[in-house]
C-alpha positions in Angstrom: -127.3 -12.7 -0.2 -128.5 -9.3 -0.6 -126.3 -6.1 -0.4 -126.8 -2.8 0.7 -124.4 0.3 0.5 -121.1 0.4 -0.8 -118.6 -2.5 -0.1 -116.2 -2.0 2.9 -112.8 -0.8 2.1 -109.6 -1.7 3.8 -109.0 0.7 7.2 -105.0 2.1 7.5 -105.0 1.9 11.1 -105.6 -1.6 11.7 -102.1 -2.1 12.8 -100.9 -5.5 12.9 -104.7 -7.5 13.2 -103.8 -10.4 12.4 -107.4 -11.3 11.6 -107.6 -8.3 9.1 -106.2 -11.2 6.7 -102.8 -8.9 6.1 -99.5 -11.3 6.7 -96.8 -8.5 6.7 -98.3 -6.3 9.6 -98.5 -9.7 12.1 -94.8 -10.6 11.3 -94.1 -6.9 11.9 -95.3 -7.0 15.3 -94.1 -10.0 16.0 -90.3 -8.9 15.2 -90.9 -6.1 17.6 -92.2 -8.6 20.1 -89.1 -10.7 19.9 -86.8 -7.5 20.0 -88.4 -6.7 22.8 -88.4 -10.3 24.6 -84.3 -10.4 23.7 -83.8 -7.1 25.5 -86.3 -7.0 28.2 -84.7 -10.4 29.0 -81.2 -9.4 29.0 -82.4 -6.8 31.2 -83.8 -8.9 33.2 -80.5 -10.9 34.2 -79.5 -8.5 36.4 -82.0 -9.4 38.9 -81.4 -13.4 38.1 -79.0 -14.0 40.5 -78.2 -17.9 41.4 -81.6 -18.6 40.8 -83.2 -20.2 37.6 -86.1 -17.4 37.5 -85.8 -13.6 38.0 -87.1 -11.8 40.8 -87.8 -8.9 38.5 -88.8 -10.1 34.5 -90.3 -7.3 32.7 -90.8 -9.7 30.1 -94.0 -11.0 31.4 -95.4 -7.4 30.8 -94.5 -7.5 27.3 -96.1 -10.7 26.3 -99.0 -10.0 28.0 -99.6 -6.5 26.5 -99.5 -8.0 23.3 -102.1 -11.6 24.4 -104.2 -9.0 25.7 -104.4 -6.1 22.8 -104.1 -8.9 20.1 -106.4 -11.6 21.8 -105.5 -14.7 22.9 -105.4 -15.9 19.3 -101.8 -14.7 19.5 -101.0 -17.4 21.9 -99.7 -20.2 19.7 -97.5 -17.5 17.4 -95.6 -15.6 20.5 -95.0 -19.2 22.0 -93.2 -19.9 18.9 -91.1 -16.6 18.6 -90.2 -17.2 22.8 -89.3 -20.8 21.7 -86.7 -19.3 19.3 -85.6 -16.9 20.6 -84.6 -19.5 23.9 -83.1 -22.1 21.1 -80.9 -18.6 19.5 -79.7 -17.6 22.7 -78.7 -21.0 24.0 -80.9 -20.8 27.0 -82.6 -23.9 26.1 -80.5 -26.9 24.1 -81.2 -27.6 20.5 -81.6 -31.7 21.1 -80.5 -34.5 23.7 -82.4 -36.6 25.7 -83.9 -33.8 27.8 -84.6 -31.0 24.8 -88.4 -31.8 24.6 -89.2 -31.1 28.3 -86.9 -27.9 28.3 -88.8 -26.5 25.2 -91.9 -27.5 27.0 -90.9 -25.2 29.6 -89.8 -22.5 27.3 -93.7 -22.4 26.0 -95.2 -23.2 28.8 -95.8 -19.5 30.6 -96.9 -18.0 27.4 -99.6 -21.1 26.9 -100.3 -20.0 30.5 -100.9 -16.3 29.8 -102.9 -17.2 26.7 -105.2 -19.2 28.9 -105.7 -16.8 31.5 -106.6 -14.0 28.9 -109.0 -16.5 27.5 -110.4 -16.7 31.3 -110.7 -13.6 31.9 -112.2 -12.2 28.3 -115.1 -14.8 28.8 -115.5 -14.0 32.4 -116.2 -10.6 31.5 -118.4 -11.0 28.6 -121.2 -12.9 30.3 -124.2 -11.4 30.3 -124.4 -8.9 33.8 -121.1 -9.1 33.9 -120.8 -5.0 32.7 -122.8 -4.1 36.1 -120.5 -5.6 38.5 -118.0 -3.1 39.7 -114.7 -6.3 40.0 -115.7 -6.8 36.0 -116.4 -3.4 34.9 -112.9 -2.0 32.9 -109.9 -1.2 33.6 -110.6 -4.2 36.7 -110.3 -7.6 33.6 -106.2 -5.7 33.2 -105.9 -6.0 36.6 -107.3 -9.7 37.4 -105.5 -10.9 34.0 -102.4 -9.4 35.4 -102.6 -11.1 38.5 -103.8 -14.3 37.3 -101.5 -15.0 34.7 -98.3 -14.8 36.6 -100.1 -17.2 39.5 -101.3 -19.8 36.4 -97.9 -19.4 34.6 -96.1 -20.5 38.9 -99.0 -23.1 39.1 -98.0 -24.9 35.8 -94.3 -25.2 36.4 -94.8 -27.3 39.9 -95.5 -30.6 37.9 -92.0 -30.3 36.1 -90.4 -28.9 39.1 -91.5 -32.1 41.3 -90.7 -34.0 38.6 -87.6 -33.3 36.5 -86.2 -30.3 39.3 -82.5 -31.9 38.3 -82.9 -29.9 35.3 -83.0 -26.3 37.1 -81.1 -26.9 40.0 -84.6 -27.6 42.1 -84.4 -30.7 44.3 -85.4 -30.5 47.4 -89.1 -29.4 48.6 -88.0 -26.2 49.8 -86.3 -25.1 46.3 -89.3 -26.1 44.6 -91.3 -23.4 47.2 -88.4 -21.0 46.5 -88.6 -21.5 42.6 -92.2 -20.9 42.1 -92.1 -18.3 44.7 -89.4 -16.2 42.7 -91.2 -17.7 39.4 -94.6 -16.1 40.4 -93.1 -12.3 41.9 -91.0 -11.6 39.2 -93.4 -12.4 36.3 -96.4 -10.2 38.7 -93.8 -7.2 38.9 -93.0 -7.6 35.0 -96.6 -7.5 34.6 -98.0 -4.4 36.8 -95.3 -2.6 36.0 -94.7 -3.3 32.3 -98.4 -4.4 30.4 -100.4 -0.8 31.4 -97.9 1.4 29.8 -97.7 -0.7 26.3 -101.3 -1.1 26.5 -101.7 2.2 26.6 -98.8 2.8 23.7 -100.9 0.5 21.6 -104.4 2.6 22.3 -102.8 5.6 21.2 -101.4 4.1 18.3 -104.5 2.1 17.5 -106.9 5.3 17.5 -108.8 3.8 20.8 -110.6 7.4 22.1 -109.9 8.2 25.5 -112.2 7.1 28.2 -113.0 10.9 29.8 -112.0 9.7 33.3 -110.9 13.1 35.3 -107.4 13.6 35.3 -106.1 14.6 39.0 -105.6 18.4 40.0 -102.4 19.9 40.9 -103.7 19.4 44.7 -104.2 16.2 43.8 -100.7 15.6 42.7 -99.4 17.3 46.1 -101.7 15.1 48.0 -99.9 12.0 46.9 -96.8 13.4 47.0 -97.4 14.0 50.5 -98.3 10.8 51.2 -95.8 9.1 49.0 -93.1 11.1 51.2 -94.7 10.2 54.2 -94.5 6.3 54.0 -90.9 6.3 52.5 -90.1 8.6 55.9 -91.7 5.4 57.8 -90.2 3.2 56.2 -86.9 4.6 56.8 -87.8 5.0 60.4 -88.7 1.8 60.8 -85.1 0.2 59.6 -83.3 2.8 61.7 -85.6 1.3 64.2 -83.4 -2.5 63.5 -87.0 -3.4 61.8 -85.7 -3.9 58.7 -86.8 -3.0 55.5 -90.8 -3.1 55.8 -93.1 -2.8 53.1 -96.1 -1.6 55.0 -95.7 1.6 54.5 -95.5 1.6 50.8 -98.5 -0.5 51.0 -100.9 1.3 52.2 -99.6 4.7 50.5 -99.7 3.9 47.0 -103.6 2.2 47.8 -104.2 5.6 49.3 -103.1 7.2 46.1 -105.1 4.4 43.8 -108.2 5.0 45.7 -108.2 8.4 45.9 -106.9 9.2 42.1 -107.2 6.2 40.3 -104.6 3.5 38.8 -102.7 6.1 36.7 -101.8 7.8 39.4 -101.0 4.5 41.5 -99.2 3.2 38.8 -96.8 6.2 38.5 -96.3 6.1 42.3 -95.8 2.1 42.1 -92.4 3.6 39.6 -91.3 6.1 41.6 -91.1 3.0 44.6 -89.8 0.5 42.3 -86.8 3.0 40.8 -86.2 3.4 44.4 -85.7 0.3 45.8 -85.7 -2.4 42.7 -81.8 -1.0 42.5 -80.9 -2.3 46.0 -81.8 -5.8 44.9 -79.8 -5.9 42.0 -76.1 -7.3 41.8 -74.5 -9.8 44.3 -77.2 -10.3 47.0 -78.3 -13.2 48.5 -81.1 -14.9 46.7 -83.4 -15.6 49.8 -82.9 -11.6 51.3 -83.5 -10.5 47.6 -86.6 -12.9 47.3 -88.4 -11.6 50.8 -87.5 -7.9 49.4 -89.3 -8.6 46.4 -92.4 -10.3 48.2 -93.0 -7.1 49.6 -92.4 -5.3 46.6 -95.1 -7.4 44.4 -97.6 -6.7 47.5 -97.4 -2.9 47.0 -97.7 -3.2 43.6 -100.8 -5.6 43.3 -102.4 -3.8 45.8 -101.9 -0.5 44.4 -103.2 -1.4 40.8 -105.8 -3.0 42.2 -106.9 0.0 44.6 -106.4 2.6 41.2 -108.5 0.1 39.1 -110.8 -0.5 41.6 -111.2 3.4 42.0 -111.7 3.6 38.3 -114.2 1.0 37.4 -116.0 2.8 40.2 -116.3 6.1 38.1 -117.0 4.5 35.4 -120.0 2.7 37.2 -121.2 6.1 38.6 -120.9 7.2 35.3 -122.9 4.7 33.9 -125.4 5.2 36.2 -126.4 8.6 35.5 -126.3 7.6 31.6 -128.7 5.8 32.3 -130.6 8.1 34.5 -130.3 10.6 31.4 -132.0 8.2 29.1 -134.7 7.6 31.5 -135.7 11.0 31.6 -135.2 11.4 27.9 -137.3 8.2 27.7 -140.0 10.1 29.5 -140.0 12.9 28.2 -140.2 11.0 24.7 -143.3 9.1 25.9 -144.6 12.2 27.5 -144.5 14.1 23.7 -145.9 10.7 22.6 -149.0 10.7 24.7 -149.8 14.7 23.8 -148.8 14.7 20.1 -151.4 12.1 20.3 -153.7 14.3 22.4 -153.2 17.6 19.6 -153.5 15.3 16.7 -156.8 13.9 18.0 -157.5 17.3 18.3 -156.8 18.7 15.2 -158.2 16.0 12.9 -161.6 17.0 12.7 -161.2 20.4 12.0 -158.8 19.4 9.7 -161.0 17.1 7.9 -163.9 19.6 7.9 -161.4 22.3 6.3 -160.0 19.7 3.9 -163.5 18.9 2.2 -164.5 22.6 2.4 -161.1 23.1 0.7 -162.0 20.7 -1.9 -165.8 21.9 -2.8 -164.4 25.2 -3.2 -161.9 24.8 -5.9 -164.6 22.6 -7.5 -166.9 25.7 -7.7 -164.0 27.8 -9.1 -162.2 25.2 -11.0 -163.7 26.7 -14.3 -162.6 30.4 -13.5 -159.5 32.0 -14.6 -158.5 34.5 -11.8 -156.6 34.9 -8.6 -159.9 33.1 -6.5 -159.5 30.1 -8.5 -155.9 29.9 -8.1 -155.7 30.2 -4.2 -158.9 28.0 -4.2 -156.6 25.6 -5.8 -153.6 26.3 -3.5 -155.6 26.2 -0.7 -157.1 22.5 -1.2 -153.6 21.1 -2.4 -152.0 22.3 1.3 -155.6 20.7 3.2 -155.0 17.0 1.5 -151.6 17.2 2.1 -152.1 18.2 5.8 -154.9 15.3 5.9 -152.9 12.6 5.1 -149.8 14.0 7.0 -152.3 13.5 9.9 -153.5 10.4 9.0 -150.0 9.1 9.1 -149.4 10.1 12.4 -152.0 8.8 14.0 -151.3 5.7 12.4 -148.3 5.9 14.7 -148.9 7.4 17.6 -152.8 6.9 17.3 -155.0 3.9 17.8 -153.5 2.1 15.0 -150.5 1.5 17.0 -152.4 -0.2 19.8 -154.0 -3.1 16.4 -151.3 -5.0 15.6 -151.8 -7.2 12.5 -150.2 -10.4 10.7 -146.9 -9.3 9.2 -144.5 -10.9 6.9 -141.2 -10.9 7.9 -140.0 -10.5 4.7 -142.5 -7.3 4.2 -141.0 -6.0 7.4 -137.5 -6.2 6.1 -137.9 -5.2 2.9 -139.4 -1.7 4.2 -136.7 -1.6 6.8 -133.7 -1.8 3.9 -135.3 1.5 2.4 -135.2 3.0 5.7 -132.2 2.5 6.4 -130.1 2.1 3.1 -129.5 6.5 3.1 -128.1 5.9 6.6 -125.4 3.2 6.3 -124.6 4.5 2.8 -123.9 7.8 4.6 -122.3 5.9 7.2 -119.4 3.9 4.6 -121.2 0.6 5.8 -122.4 -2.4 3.9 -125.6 -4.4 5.2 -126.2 -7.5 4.1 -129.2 -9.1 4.5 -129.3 -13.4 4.6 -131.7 -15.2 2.4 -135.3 -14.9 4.1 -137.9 -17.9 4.8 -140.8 -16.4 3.1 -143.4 -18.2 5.0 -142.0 -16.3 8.4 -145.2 -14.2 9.7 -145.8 -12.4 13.3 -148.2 -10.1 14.9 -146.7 -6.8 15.0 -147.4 -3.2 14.2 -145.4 -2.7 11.0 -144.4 1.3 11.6 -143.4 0.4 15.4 -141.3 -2.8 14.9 -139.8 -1.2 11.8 -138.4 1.5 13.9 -137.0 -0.9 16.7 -135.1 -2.3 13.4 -133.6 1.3 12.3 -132.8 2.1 15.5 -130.4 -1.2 15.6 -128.8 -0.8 12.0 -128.4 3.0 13.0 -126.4 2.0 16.3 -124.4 -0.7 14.3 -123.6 1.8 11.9 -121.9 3.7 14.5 -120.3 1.3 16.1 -118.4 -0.6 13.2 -117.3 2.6 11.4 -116.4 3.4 7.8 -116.1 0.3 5.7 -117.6 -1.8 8.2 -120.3 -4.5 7.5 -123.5 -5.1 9.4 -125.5 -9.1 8.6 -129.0 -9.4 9.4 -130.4 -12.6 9.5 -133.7 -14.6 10.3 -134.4 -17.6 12.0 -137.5 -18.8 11.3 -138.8 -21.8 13.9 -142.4 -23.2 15.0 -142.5 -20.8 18.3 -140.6 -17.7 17.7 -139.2 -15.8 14.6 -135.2 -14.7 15.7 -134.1 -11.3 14.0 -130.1 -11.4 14.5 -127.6 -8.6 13.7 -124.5 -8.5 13.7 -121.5 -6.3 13.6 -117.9 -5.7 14.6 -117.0 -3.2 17.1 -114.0 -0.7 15.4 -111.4 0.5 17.2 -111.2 3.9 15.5 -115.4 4.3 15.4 -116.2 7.7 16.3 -118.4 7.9 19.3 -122.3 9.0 18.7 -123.7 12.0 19.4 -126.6 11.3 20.5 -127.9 9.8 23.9 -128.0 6.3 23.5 -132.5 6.2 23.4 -132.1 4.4 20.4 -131.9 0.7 22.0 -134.2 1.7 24.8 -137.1 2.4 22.6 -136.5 -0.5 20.3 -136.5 -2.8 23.3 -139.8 -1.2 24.8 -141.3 -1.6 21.3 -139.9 -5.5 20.9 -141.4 -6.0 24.7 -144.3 -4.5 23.9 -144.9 -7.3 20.8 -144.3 -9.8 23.7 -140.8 -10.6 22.2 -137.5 -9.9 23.6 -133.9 -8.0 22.8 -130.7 -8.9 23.7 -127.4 -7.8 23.2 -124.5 -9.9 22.5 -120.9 -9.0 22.9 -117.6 -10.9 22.2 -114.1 -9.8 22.3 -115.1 -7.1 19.1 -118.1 -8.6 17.5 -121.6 -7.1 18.7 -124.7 -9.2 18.1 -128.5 -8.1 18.5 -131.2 -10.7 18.8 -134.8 -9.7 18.4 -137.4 -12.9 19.5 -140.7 -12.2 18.4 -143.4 -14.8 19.0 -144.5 -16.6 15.9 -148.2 -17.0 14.0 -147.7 -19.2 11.3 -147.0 -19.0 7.4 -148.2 -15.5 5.9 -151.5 -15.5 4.2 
């Protein structure tokens, strides 16, 4: 292995990754997450009534704020702490006949909530799965926290058809009203719980702000407004002997979440839940408190789903002119391409001519001694050096680009290493390259296809941050030579500067070889695959 740049040093805001290698920050967190399971829970009791599940369990939010922010690699240890934590408490018996299935059932939602991050994750990183507005962030939060709480219900119907004796679930119609009260209360812990810890976690994890507009004060009177208005209907509406409808709510707070956005929503989804989640609490009965929370979860879900909906749209629109901007740019840089060639082609005669002229005269003065034969001298030391500057560009923008020849792989990387190494020393970042097969050889145009390379090491630079590492490797096969880098995406990079042209011109340069470029993404690993059609061993 060969290694460029200095080697990556240890980041301090990593906080608790448990895949940084570092023991003592993971047990942290998860001590935090089982204070926070203990309380949330006990806080959760109040909503219990003489049903086995709460109609209101903030808990759910909490474990999946941390399954989602961590990965579901966390699955397994939070099951374990739950597990505990039940066995502590007493809610779950130590041993007996019937401990195994009740400690399934203690590990059970979590595996559930693990699963449907997993689902959702590798939904959204398939490939085209960035341009579709239901997959484009923050809409993966809002499907996970949806989904979850339904998978979690789902799972428990086996053991509640089978073993219902053990929660007090018999007949068919208690097994309906368990999963019902199973599946609102964990989707109210959710909506209401994961986006503000997520958030927390951002903030505390470096994660740079998206840039999304923030509402206007007559934005905020807007949804006041309307916020006002459907609680005045809903009031109406029970004076009217309706009883208590949740309409109204409804289609407020998804006015407010498509008009604003789901931070917006998600504060006017509190202000109805402080409202009305109090009502429920105490001594009422299970099946009044139950249809009073099925309304409740429908305003919620719908109004994080209109506010997310409304925000992956902006981003979308955003996107969209992004890319607009690097079309232009990318015409404007071919249009400067296509007359630098034009002045160079130009220029190069005259050049020449002045060059040789240059050169006979200091020959004539070369033996003299005074000022003629010193600017003679000047002058034909600034002509060569204009020559071959000019050469070299029309090497690259001239015809030469246009005659590719047989190139070495292993020539191409080794000149691409000295491009690059100032940049990713500058940058903090290590590159290592993988042992190359020597005999790898394609039909390229060595200054074009070397820039495609640069231009990818420069944006994984960026993208991993100080101390980060960047591996290029080569897969050398019968039909196609495979040029694969690879880095991992930090939380705390800073964002580039520049306009993003870099990828667009070294996949026009790739296509133009007749290969291809694609971009990989996984969870926070970013891989870039260049396919270049192969010629055979290397003369």
């Amino acid at each position: 292995m060969t290694t460029v740049a200095v080697p990556a040093h240890a980041n301090g805001r990593a906080f608790a990754n448990v895949r940084s290698g570092s023991i003592a920050p993971a047990a942290a967190l998860l001590a935090l997450y089982a204070l926070g399971f203990t309380l949330l829970h006990e806080l959760a009791r109040a909503w219990g009534g003489a049903g086995f599940y709460s109609l209101w369990f903030p808990v759910a939010g909490w474990r999946l704020a941390l399954l989602w922010h961590q990965g579901p690699r966390w699955t397994l240890p939070i099951a374990l702490v739950e597990l505990a934590i039940d066995l502590i408490l007493g809610a779950i018996p130590l041993g007996g006949p019937d401990a195994p299935i009740a400690w399934i059932g203690a590990v059970r939602p979590v595996l559930a909530y693990g699963l449907a991050v997993w689902g959702v994750r590798r939904l959204v990183s398939r490939p085209g799965a960035a341009g579709v507005t239901l997959l484009a962030p923050p809409m993966p939060l809002a499907l996970v926290s949806i989904a979850a709480p339904v998978l979690a219900a789902l799972l428990t119907l086996p053991q509640a058809l089978w073993r219902g004796d053990l929660t007090g679930v018999e007949t068919a119609r208690d097994v309906a009203l368990s999963i019902a009260a199973f599946t609102v209360g964990d989707l109210l812990g959710t909506l209401l719980i994961a986006p503000p810890m997520l958030w927390v976690a951002d903030r505390l994890s470096g994660v740079p702000r998206t840039g999304l507009p923030r509402p206007g004060s007559m934005a905020i009177v807007e949804g006041a407004l309307v916020l006002g208005l459907a609680a005045l209907t809903g009031e109406m509406l029970r004076w009217l002997g309706l009883g208590s409808q949740s309409a109204p709510a409804l289609i407020g707070v998804a006015w407010i979440g498509l008009r604003f956005g789901r931070v917006p929503a998600w504060c006017a989804l509190v202000i109805v839940c402080a409202i009305t989640l109090p009502r429920t609490a105490g001594a009422v009965n299970t099946i009044e408190r139950l249809q009073f929370h099925l309304g409740l979860a429908s305003v919620v879900m719908a109004g994080y789903l209109a506010g997310s909906f409304h925000d992956a749209q902006a981003r979308a629109r955003a996107e969209v002119e992004r890319r607009d901007r690097l079309l232009f740019q990318a015409e404007r840089l071919k249009t400067l391409r296509a007359m630098s060639v034009a002045v160079i082609h130009e220029i190069s005669q005259p050049l020449s001519t002045l060059a040789i002229e240059a050169r006979h005269l200091h020959e004539l003065t070369v033996d003299a001694s005074n000022e003629v034969a010193t600017t003679a001298a000047l002058i034909d030391r600034k002509a060569a050096h204009l020559s071959g500057l000019v050469r070299r560009l029309r090497r690259y923008g001239g015809r030469a680009v246009d005659e590719p020849s047989p190139l070495p792989i292993a020539t191409l990387i080794e000149s691409v290493v000295a491009l690059a190494k100032p940049e990713v020393q500058a940058a903090d970042v290590t590159l290592t390259i993988a042992p190359l097969a020597p005999s790898a050889t394609v039909m390229a145009q060595e200054i074009e296809l070397s820039q495609a390379l640069v231009n990818l090491i420069r944006n994984a630079a960026q993208a991993c941050g100080k101390g980060g590492e960047i591996l290029l490797t080569v897969d050398a096969q019968e039909e196609a030579v495979c040029i694969a880098m690879s880095n991992k995406c930090a939380r705390t990079a800073a964002p580039s500067a520049g306009m993003g042209v870099g990828v667009l011109v070294a996949r026009a340069i790739v296509e133009a070889h007749g290969g291809t470029l694609s971009l990989l993404r996984a969870e926070d690993m970013v891989r870039a695959v260049i396919s270049l059609p192969a010629i055979g061993t290397a003369a």
